[in-house]
C-alpha positions as semicolon CSV with decimal commas, in nm:
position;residue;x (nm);y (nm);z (nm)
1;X;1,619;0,068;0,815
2;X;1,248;0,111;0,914
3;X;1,214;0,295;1,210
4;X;0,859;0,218;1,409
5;X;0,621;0,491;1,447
6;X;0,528;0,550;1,843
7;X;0,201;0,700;1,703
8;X;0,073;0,348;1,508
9;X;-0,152;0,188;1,749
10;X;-0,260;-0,111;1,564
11;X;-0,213;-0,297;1,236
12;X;-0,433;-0,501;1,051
13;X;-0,462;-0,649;0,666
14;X;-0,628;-0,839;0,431
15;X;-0,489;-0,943;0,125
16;X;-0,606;-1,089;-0,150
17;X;-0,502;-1,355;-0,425
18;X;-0,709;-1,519;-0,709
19;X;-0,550;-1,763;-0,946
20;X;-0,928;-1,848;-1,111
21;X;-0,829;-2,161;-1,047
22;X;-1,011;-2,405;-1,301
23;X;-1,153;-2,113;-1,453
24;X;-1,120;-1,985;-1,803
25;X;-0,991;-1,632;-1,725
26;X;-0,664;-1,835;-1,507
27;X;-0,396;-1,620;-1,390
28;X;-0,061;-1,735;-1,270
29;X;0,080;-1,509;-1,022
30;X;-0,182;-1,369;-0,806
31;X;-0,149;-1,600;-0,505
32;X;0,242;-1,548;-0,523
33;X;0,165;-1,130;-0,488
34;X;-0,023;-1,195;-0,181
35;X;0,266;-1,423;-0,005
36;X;0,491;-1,102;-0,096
37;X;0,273;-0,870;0,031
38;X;0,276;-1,083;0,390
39;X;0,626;-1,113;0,386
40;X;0,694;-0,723;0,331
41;X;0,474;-0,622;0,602
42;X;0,584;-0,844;0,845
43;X;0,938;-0,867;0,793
44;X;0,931;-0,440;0,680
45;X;0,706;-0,323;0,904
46;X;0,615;-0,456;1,211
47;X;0,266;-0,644;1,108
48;X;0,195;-0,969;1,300
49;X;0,133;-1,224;1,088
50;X;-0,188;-1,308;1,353
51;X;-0,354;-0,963;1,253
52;X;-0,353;-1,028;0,864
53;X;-0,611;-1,279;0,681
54;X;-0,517;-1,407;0,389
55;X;-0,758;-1,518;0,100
56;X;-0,655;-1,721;-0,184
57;X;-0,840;-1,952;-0,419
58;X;-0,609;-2,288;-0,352
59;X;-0,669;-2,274;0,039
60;X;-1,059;-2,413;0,058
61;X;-1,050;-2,274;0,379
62;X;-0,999;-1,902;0,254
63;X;-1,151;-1,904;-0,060
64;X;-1,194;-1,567;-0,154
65;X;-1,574;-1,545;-0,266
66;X;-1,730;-1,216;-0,275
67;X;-1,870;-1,356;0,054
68;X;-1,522;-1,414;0,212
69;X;-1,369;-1,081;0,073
70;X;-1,696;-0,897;0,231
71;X;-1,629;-1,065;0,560
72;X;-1,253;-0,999;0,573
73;X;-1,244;-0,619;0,448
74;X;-1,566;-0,563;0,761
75;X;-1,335;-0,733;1,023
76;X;-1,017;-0,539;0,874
77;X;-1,221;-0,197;0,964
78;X;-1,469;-0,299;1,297
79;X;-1,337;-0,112;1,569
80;X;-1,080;0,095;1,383
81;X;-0,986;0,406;1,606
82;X;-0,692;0,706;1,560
83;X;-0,346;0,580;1,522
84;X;-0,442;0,250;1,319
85;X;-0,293;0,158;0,999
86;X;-0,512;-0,077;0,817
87;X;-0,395;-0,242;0,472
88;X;-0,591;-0,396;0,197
89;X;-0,401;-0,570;-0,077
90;X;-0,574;-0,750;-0,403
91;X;-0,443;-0,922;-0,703
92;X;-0,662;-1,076;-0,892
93;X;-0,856;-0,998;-1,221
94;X;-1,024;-0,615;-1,202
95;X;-1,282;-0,473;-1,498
96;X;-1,588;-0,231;-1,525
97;X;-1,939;-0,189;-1,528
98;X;-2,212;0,094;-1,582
99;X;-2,210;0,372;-1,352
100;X;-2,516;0,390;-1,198
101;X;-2,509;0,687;-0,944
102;X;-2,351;0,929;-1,170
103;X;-1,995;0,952;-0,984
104;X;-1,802;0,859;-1,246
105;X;-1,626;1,066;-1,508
106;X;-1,606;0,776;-1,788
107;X;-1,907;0,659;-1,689
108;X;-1,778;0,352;-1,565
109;X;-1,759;0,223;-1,194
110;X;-1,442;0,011;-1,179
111;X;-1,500;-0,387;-0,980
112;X;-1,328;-0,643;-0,857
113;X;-1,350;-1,008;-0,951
114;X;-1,423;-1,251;-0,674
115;X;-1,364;-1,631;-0,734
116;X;-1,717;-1,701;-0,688
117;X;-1,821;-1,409;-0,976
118;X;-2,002;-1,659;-1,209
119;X;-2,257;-1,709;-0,941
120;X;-2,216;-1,347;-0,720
121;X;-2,085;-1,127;-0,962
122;X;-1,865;-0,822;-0,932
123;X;-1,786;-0,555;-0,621
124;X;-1,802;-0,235;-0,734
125;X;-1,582;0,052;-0,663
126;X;-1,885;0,197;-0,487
127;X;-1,936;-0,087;-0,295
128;X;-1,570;-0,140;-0,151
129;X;-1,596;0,273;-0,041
130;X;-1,924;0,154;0,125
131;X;-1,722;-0,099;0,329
132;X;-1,346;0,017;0,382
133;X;-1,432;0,424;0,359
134;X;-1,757;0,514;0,495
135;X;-1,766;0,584;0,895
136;X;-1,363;0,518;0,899
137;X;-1,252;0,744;1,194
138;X;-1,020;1,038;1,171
139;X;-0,698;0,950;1,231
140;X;-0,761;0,601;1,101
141;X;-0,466;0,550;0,784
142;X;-0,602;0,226;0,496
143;X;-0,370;0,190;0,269
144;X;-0,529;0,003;-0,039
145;X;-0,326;-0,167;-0,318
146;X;-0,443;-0,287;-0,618
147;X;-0,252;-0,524;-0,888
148;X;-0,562;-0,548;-1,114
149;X;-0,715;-0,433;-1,484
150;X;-0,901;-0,101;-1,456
151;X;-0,807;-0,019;-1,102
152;X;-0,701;0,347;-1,128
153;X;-1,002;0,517;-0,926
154;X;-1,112;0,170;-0,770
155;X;-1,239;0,376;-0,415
156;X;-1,369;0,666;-0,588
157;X;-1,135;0,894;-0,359
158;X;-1,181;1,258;-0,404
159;X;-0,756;1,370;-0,477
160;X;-0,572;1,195;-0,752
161;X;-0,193;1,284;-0,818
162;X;-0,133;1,356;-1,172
163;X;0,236;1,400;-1,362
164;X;0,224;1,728;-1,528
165;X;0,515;1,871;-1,722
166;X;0,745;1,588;-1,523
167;X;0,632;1,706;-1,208
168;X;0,361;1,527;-0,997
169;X;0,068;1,754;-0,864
170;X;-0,250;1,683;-0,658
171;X;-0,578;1,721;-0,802
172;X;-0,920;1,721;-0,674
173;X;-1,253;1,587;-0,838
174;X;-1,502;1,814;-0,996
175;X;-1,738;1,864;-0,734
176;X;-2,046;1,709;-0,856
177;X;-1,859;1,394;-0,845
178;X;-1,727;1,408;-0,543
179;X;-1,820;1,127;-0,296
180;X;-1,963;1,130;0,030
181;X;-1,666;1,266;0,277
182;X;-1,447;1,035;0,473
183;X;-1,309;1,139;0,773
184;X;-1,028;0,895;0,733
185;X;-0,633;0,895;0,592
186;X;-0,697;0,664;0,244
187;X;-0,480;0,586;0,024
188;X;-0,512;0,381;-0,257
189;X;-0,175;0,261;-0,472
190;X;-0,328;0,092;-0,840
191;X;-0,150;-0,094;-1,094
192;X;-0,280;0,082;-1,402
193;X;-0,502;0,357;-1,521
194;X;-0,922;0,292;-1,532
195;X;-0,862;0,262;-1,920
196;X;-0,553;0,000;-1,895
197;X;-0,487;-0,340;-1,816
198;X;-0,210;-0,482;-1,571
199;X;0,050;-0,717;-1,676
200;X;0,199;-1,026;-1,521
201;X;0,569;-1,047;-1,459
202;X;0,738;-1,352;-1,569
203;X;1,013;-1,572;-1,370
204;X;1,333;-1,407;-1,380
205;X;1,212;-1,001;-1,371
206;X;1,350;-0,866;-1,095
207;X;1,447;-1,161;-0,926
208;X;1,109;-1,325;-0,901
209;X;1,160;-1,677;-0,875
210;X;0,788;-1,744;-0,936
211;X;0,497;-1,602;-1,142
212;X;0,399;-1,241;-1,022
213;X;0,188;-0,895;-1,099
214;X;0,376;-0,635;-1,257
215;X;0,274;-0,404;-1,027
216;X;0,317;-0,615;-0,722
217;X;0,719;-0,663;-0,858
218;X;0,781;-0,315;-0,930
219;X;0,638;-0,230;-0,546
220;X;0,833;-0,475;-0,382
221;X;1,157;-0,354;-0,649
222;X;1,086;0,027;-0,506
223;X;0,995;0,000;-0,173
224;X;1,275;-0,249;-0,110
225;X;1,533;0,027;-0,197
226;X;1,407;0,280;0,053
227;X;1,124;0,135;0,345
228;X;1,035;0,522;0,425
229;X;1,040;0,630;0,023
230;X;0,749;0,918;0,026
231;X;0,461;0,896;-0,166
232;X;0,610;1,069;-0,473
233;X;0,944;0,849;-0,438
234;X;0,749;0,575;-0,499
235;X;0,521;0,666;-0,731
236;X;0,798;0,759;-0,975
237;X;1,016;0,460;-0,879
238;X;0,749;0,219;-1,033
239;X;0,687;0,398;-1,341
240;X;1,029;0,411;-1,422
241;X;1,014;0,054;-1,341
242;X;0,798;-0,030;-1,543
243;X;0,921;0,144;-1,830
244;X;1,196;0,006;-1,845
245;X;1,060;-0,348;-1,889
246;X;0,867;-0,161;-2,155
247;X;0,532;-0,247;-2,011
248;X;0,243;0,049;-2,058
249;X;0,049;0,053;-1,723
250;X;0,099;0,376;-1,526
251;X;0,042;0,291;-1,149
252;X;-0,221;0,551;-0,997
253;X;-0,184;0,739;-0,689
254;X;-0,510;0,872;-0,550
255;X;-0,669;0,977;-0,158
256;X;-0,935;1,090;0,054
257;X;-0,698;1,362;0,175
258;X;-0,518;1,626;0,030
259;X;-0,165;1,391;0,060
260;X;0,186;1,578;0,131
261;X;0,408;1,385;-0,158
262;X;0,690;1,391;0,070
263;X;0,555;1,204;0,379
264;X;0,649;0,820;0,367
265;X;0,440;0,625;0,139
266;X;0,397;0,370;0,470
267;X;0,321;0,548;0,826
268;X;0,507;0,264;1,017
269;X;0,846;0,442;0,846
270;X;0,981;0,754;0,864
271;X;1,285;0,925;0,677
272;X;1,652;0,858;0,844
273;X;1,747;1,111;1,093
274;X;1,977;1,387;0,910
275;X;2,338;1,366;0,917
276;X;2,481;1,576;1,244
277;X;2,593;1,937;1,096
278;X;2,936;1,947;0,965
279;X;3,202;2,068;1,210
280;X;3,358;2,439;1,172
281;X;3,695;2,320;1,269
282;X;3,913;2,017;1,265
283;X;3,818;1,809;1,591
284;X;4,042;1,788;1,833
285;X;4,154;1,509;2,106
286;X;4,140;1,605;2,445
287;X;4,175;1,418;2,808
288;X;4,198;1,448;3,168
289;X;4,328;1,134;3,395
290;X;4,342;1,129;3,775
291;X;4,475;0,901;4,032
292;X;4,517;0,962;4,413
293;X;4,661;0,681;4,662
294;X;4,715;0,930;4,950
295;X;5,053;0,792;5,031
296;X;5,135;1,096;5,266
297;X;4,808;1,039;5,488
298;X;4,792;0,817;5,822
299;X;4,623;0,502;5,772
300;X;4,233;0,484;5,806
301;X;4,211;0,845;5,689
């Protein structure tokens, strides 16, 4: 079981689902990942479902336009102080652009697809770090997820985790890339690599009754099995997921600060107390019963 964090002083999230409905570029599954993703952190981890907006493309009431998502991602970060955990979840479509500042190492800045793109066009990766990142307190923890095409460096953070030799290891950006510092904890969990696309998962994988992400079902498949699984836990849990219904995305793991792979993946868990030491000798029973009625005393004393 999930055991609350003392230290978490408020929760907030946004998340994210765009069907393109009417569109040509239609997806099936997006709005379904963000219902998960509401579920999970209310029923997992203490979110109230009055501290998380929801935008979603068949709700005209929370249609998320680049407007909207602007809107929603400000509010999710005005007034953030130490000991919040803010979360940011998207699925939707994801692609690239020209780099224009010189950041990238492909050359490529990675966006997100707003409903409303036809008309608004694209956020880039540098623009979502200009909104979520920059001016984010220390002590402040966003978690980002992405379920989108070309999301692997989506924020631009400065330490991505790498498998090397089956191992995973941290590694930091060349230095004339490196962003403009954050003081705050972000993470940022990505369905693929910048180079790959992300699959949908059909009815029936994993027990998904309706149309999902890939990624989104192989999160909700991994963190289901352990609520404080660490960082690498995780990690490893959806590749191997994913492998195994022989799909090629590699979720990404990247931050803003150096990240201990064994600390819980989500703050509002932490790892089951250990077992109490084993004992050096068989136990023993032991007991001690008295009873007095002071028969040989005079009444009243």
């Amino acid at each position: 079981p999930v055991v609350p964090v003392a230290g978490v002083r408020r929760r907030r999230a946004v998340t994210v689902g765009i069907n393109y409905i009417g569109l040509p570029c239609k997806l099936s599954g997006c709005i379904n990942d963000s219902h998960t993703f509401i579920e999970l952190l209310t029923d997992d981890f203490g979110f109230d479902v009055g501290d998380i907006r929801q935008l979603r493309d068949d709700h005209p009431q929370g249609m998320p336009t680049r407007r909207n998502i602007t809107t929603a991602l400000r509010w999710l970060v005005n007034g953030a102080a130490a000991g919040d955990h803010l979360f940011f979840h998207y699925s939707g479509h994801g692609s690239q652009q020209d780099d224009t500042t010189g950041d990238e190492m492909d050359g490529k800045d990675e966006t997100l697809i707003p409903v409303d793109y036809q008309q608004s066009g694209m956020m880039s990766d540098d623009e979502l770090r200009s909104l979520l990142c920059t001016g984010l307190p220390k002590g402040v923890r966003l978690t980002v997820i992405m379920d989108c095409c070309h999301s692997g460096t989506a924020l631009d953070l400065p330490y991505k985790v790498m498998a090397t030799g089956g191992a995973l290891v941290v590694k930091k950006k060349e230095e004339g890339k490196m962003p403009e510092p954050c003081e705050g904890d972000v993470v940022l969990l990505s369905g693929c690599m910048d180079n790959q696309t992300s699959a949908d998962a059909g009815v029936g994988l994993a027990g998904n009754t309706k149309a999902a992400g890939a990624m989104t079902t192989a999160f909700r498949v991994a963190i289901s099995k352990n609520h404080a699984a660490s960082f690498q836990a995780l990690l490893l849990e959806m590749r191997s997921f994913l492998v195994a219904n022989r799909m090629q995305q590699v979720p990404q793991l990247s931050s803003e600060q150096f990240l201990n792979l064994e600390a819980p993946f989500m703050p509002e868990a932490r790892a089951p107390d250990p077992p109490p030491p084993v004992a050096l000798r068989p136990p023993v029973r032991r007991a001690v019963s008295i009873g007095i009625n002071y028969l040989s005393l005079p009444p009243n004393q």
